[in-house]
C-alpha positions, 0 to 999 in steps of 0.5 A: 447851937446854944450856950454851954451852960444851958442857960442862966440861973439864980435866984434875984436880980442881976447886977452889971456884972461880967456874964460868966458870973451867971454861969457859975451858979447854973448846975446848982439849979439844974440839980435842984430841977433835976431832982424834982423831975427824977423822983416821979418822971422817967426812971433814973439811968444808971451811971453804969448805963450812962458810962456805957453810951458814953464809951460807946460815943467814943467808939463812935467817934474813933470810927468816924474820926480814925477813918477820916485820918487814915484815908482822907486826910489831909482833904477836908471831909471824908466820902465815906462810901467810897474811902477817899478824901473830898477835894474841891475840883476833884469831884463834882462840883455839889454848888453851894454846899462846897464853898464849906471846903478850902483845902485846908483840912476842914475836918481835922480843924472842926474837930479840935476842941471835940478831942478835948471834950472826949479826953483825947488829950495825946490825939488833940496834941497830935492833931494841933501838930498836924494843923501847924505843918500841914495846914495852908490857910493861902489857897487860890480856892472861894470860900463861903465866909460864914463856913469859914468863920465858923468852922475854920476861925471858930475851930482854930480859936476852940482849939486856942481855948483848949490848948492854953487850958491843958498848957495851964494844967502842966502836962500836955502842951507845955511846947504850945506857943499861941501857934493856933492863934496866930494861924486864927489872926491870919484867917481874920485878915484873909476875911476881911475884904469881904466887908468892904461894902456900903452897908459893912455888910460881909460878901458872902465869899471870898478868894483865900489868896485873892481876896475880892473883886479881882479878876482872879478872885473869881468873887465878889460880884454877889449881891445878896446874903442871907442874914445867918451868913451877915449875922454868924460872925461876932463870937469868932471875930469878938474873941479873936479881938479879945485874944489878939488886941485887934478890935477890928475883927470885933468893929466889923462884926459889930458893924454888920450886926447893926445894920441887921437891926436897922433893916428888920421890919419895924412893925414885925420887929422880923428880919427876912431871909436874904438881904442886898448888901449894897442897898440893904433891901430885903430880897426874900421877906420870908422869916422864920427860924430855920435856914437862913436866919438860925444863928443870926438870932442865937448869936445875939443873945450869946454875945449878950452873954460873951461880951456883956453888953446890953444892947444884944439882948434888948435886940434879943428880946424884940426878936424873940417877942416877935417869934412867939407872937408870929412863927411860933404856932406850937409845937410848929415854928412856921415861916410868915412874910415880914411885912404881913406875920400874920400870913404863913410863908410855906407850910413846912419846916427846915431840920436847921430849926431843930437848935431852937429848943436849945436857944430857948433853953438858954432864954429860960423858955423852957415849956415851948422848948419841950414842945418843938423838941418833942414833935421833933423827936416824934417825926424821927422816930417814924424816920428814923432822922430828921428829914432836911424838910418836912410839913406841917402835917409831918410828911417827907419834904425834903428827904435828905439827912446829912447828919445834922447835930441841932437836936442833938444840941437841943436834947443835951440842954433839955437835959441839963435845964430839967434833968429828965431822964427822958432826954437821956433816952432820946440820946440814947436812939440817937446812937442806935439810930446812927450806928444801924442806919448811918455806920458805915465801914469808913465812917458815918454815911450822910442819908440821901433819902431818909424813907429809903435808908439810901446812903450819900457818899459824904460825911460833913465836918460838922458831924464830928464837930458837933455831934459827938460833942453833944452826945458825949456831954449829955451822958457824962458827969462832971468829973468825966470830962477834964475842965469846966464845961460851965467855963464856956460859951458855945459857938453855933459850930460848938466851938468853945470860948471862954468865957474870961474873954468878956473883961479882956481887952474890951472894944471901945465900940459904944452901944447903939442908943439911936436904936428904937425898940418897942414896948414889949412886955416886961417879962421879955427884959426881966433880967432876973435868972428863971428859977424852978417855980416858974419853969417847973411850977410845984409839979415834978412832972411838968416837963412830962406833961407838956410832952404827953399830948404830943406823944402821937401828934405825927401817926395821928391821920391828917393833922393838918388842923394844927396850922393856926386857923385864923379868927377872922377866917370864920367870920359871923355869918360868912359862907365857908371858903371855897374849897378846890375839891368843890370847885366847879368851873361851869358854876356861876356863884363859884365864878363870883366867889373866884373874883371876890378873892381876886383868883380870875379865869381864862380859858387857854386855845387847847382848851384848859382852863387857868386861874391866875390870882392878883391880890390886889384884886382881892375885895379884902385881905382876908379874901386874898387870904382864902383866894391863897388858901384855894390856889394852894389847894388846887395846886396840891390836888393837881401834885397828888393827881400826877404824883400818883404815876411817878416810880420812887427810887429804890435801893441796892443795899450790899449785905455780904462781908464786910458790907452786912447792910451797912451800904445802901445805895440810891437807885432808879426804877423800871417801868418794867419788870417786877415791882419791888412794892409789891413784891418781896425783895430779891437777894442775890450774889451779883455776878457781871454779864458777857458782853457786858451791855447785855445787848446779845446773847449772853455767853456767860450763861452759867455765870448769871444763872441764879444771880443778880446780873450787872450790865453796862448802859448803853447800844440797846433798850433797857428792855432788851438788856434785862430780856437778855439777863432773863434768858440767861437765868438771872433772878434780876438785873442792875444797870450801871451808867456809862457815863463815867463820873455820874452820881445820884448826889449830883444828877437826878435819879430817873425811871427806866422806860420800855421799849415801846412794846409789851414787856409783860414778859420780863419779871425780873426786878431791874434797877439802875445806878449812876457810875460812883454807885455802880463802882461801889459795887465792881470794886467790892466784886474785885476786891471780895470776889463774892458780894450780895445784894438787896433790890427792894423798895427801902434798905432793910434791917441789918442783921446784928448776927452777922457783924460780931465785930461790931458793936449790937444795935438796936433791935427795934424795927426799921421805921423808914416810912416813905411819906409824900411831902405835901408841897405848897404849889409854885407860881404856875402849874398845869392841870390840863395836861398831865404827863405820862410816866414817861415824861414826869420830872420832880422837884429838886432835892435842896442841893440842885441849882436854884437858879433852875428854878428861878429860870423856870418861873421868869416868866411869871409875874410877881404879882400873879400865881397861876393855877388850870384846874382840870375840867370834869376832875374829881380830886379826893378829898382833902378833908377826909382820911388821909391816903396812904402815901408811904410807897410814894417817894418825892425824888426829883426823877427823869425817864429816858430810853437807853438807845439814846442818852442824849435825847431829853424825854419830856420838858420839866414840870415848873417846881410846885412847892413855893406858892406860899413863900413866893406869893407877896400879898400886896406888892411882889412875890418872892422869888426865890424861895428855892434858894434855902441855904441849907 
């Protein structure tokens, strides 16, 4: 999400000029850093290596984009495990995550300008045809405005850029008329309803055809936003204004900028992550630079550089003043509360803020850049992908990778801004990576767990937009691609603009000058362009250096000491805090301790005992910060306590033709059976069971024996079914929902439980797979009449020996670790009562509702957490070594008996990883710190 230039560079001063000057002169300083760092750091890649990634980007991309046109165009995105296109209402609905689809072929319009970058001159040409006559932009469908804005807008006004481009040239496009432009108009007017607020704040949806508040727009009963989704939208709309002449695209996104810097938080100078958009009241005070606020902060300092007006990087800088002062904590960049920066929100971090490097870079900040990149890259070389969320102590958070491109933004402007062949490596096992556990036969599988290797049946349209974009750029040389890259501005879809648009058809919107900003210093607003004695000072191995601390930071046991530890936490003469493991609730100086940090105890009828901290009560602000630390604590202790009885999923990974591996399905696990982590797996050809429920005795015998037995759920115990394939000679068993239409990417995943008796006597692995995933493997049947599967723990490394059609990966190990998050607690947790395996629920993964987990903690007052530690229990501790975690996977699970589907087994445990975020220290809590959008 950065610019396209990777920054500003020359040597003095600069006048008021227009900002594309500056870009110019941005590859002779480059080169001049380059050479330096080449001639002592990494050695060079040959431009023979370099040609041969980049053919293999472009293989990459003919892949992901071929399958897209052949078996889902005209739908919006491709489902690639399954071959179809994605239509909204056709599948189940995946919430928020779909308001990105239109029925207007998203995926064919964000990958527009991508063609043109991968000089796909004829197939740009084509698929601008295919957009004129197929695409409908009057859709009775509720967008998400920002996707829209800056997938759609932004992916019709790149390809306007590129198209007048190649039309200037004299040989493609001569026919182009300003079509795409036009279609980018008529989108600008469909989203402008959206900001007919009090505030000029935009809603966040809108109805395509009906626009808002009607009643068959079905939208505009919204309250609230998220500052990214307010933020997102003055490069799309500035240009439009530019191109068109109609400035009220620029008025309204210039309108809601303002009032974005009006709302943030004078002390902190931070804005928080969702705002109302009737009252401006901020309703989650978290900040950080991730989900939710990213692009509001990247699209300031661009529209410095677009539009060229001062105002957007003065608000820049006291941005960024306040991100160095309170969330960067290097390499991590931590979330604090606005009101309070000093005061951590949670304590993991979000893949979206893997962009800031590349921002950063644009800044001309290059050495915590490097840093935050670098633990980046550590973290996806122990799992292979950026997990959707992980902690400060580097474990899985959120498992989920959907193919994000943010690193690999961020890798291609490190290399521009150091020319370190370092940075062309780490591209490099980006395409490895993609191509061994990733690729698919119909394109590109986003990862449902990145611990398992287990594939989601999506493939987003940033994907294409973005990724291969980055990929491509970072192993080309100039005269590789067939325009001036440096001519352009990135959008934070990747979209380019041209940078020409900052004296064309300038708006006559002033600059705020009722705006306060505080005194920073003057480094921050030193308009001058970094030069190598500042980023690289004498030393060619500089970037080098700065990464070589952190080479290890993620294997390293416990590094949990790199959360900043406050000076006035170890005060002169003051006991150390209370620790949870020490906690004894008979002891009298531990009762006094507890009220000091405003934590009270109460007894509970059955027995248990709670604690409920107010931080009002707190005799001081640093106490209700220990009494925080504690209550996080304790709620770890009791999540590790009842995480150790959970089963993680496991995998089905279909390894015959044409599969080899490539297809690897979620599953749930038995209580029952053979353990598939302790044991190596079992790899069998499946064959389906007569009857097909397994509730008998099967009359296929000699068709199972020797092989993986598929069996429906349903009529019978779990037990009695995999008793049945086991008599039968099968070597293991999956079961495949009944329920028609149900998917581990919209259902959570649950354990298999017994039958009430001994079932020592099955020793068999027995899995189970909702309906889409089962139907992947009965058509592959049907189709190739012999398929083999994989039951085990994790996916396995593919055998590049059996795919001679495809190109060789990597031959580096797999790395799928599982790693259990370690979560912040919620507002409530039970200690005294732990469930059995039977009736444990997890946390949802991100794309549940989060109105579930808003329902489940409504009875919690805002001001209190709650906590009941367990009586005579000895955690372990929490300072000592690290337990190994790898086996122990955090999905959201439930248990049920199969003779009853309808029976719910067990309540839900109350969600426990928000204690930090949700707790406001002086006056409310947050909450709503499910709802990240990611």
């Amino acid at each position: 999400m950065s610019e396209a230039g990777g920054g500003r560079g020359c040597g003095s001063a600069v006048p008021q000029r227009a900002p594309w000057n500056l870009l110019a002169t941005t590859a002779a300083l480059y080169l001049v850093m380059a050479t330096s760092v080449w001639t002592a750091g990494a050695a060079p890649m040959s431009r023979e290596e370099k040609q041969k990634l980049g053919n293999q980007v472009l293989e990459m991309f003919d892949h992901a984009y071929g399958n897209y046109m052949e078996h889902a165009y005209p739908a919006d995105e491709l489902m690639p495990l399954t071959c179809r296109g994605r239509v909204r209402g056709q599948e189940p609905s995946r919430g928020d995550v779909d308001d990105a689809l239109g029925k207007f072929s998203l995926t064919l319009i964000d990958s527009l300008d991508t063609l043109v970058v991968l000089n796909k001159t004829k197939e740009f040409e084509d698929a601008v045809r295919k957009v004129l006559r197929d695409v409908n932009l009057d859709n009775d469908v509720v967008v998400s405005v920002f996707e829209t804005n800056i997938r759609v807008l932004g992916g019709l006004l790149g390809g306007h850029s590129l198209a007048i481009m190649l039309k200037e040239k004299g040989e493609y496009m001569q026919w182009y008329n300003d079509e795409l432009l036009q279609m980018a108009k008529q989108l600008g007017y469909k989203l402008l309803p959206a900001f007919n607020t009090t505030s000029g704040l935009p809603y966040p949806r809108i109805n395509l055809k009906f626009g808002i508040r009607k009643p068959e727009a079905r939208t505009g009963t919204e309250t609230d936003t998220c500052t990214a989704c307010a933020g997102t939208l003055i490069l799309e709309f500035a240009a439009l204004s530019r191109f068109t002449g109609a400035t009220i695209f620029e008025e309204y996104a210039r309108k809601a900028l303002d009032f974005l810097w009006e709302k943030r938080q004078r002390s902190s100078n931070l804005v928080g992550v969702t705002i109302n958009i009737h009252t401006g009241d901020w309703v989650r005070k978290d900040s950080g630079v991730g989900a939710g606020i990213d692009s509001y902060y990247e699209y300031l300092l661009k529209a410095y550089v677009l539009l060229g007006d001062d105002s957007f990087l003065e608000r820049f800088n006291t941005h960024y003043d306040a991100i160095m002062r309170y969330i960067s904590q290097p390499p991590l960049l931590l979330d604090v509360h606005i009101h309070k920066p000093m005061l951590n929100a949670r304590t993991w971090m979000d893949a979206l803020l893997a962009f800031f490097p590349g921002l950063q870079v644009l800044k001309g900040d290059i050495r915590p850049a490097i840093e935050t990149h670098e633990m980046l890259y550590q973290v996806i070389k122990k799992h292979n992908f950026l997990p959707e969320a992980f902690t400060t102590d580097f474990r899985v958070h959120w498992a989920q990778h959907p193919l994000r491109p943010e690193f690999a933004e961020s890798t291609y402007f490190l290399y521009k801004a150091t020319g370190d062949p370092y940075y062309l490596e780490v591209g490099k096992t980006l395409i490895e990576n993609l191509n061994k556990y990733a690729r698919v036969p119909c394109g590109f599988a986003a990862m449902k767990d990145v611990r398992t290797g287990s594939h989601e049946d999506r493939m987003d349209s940033f994907f294409l937009a973005e990724m291969f974009k980055y990929l491509y750029l970072l192993f080309a040389d100039k005269e590789d691609i067939i325009f001036d890259i440096e001519d352009y501005i990135f959008t934070t879809e990747a979209h380019l603009l041209p940078l020409w648009l900052s004296t064309t058809n300038q708006s006559t919107s002033k600059k705020n000058t009722t705006s306060e900003y505080i005194e920073l210093d003057d480094s921050n607003f030193d308009w001058t362009c970094p030069n190598t004695q500042i980023l690289f000072p004498n030393d060619p191995l500089y970037a080098q250096s700065i990464r070589e601390p952190l080479k290890n930071v993620v294997d390293k046991s416990c590094p949990r000491g790199i959360i900043r530890v406050r000076e006035e936490s170890f005060r002169s003469g003051a006991k150390p805090p209370l620790r949870a493991r020490d906690f004894m609730a008979t002891n009298p100086e531990h009762l006094e301790i507890l009220k000091k940090m405003g934590v009270s105890l109460i007894h509970l009828k059955d027995g248990r005992v709670q604690l409920v901290q107010h931080a009002i009560q707190a005799a001081s602000s640093i106490d209700a910060e220990d009494g925080l630390r504690f209550m996080q604590e304790m709620i770890e202790l009791s999540s590790q306590q009842q995480k150790e009885q959970q089963l993680p999923p496991r995998a089905v990974q279909i390894v015959s033709h044409p599969f080899f591996g490539r297809v690897v399905l979620t599953a749930g696990p038995a209580q029952f059976g053979l353990d598939l982590s302790k044991h190596k797996e079992t790899r069998g050809f499946v064959a389906s069971s007569k009857p097909y429920n397994g509730c008998s005795e099967l009359t296929n015998p000699e068709a199972v024996m020797g092989k993986i037995a598929l069996i429906q759920r349903g009529q019978c115990m779990f037990a009695e079914k995999a008793r049945h394939i086991q008599n039968a000679g099968a070597i293991g068993g999956i079961v495949i929902d009944d329920n028609e239409g149900s998917s581990s990417d919209t259902a959570p995943l649950f354990q298999m439980a017994g039958d009430g008796k001994d079932t020592d006597d099955i020793k068999i692995p027995m899995l189970f797979l909702f309906s889409k995933e089962g139907s992947i493997i009965l058509d592959a049947l049907r189709e190739y009449e012999e398929v083999e599967v994989l039951l085990s723990d994790k996916a396995k490394d593919r055998d590049p020996d059996m795919e001679n059609e495809e190109q060789p990966f990597s031959e580096s190990d797999s790395q799928n670790q599982s790693a259990e998050p370690l979560a912040p607690g919620s507002q409530e947790v039970d200690l005294g009562d732990h469930e059995s395996p039977e009736d444990s629920s997890l946390d949802s993964p991100p794309e549940s509702s989060p109105a579930a987990a808003a329902d489940e903690a409504a009875d919690v007052s805002p001001s209190e957490q709650n906590s009941d530690p367990l009586e005579n229990h000895e955690p372990p501790s929490l300072d000592g070594e690290c337990t190994d975690l790898d086996n122990q996977l955090q999905e959201q699970s439930e248990t049920e008996e199969d003779s009853n589907p309808n029976v719910s087994w067990g309540k839900k445990d109350q969600p426990i990883d928000s204690i930090l975020a949700d707790w406001n220290e002086d006056i409310e809590a947050f909450e709503m710190m499910e709802k990240d959008e990611l």
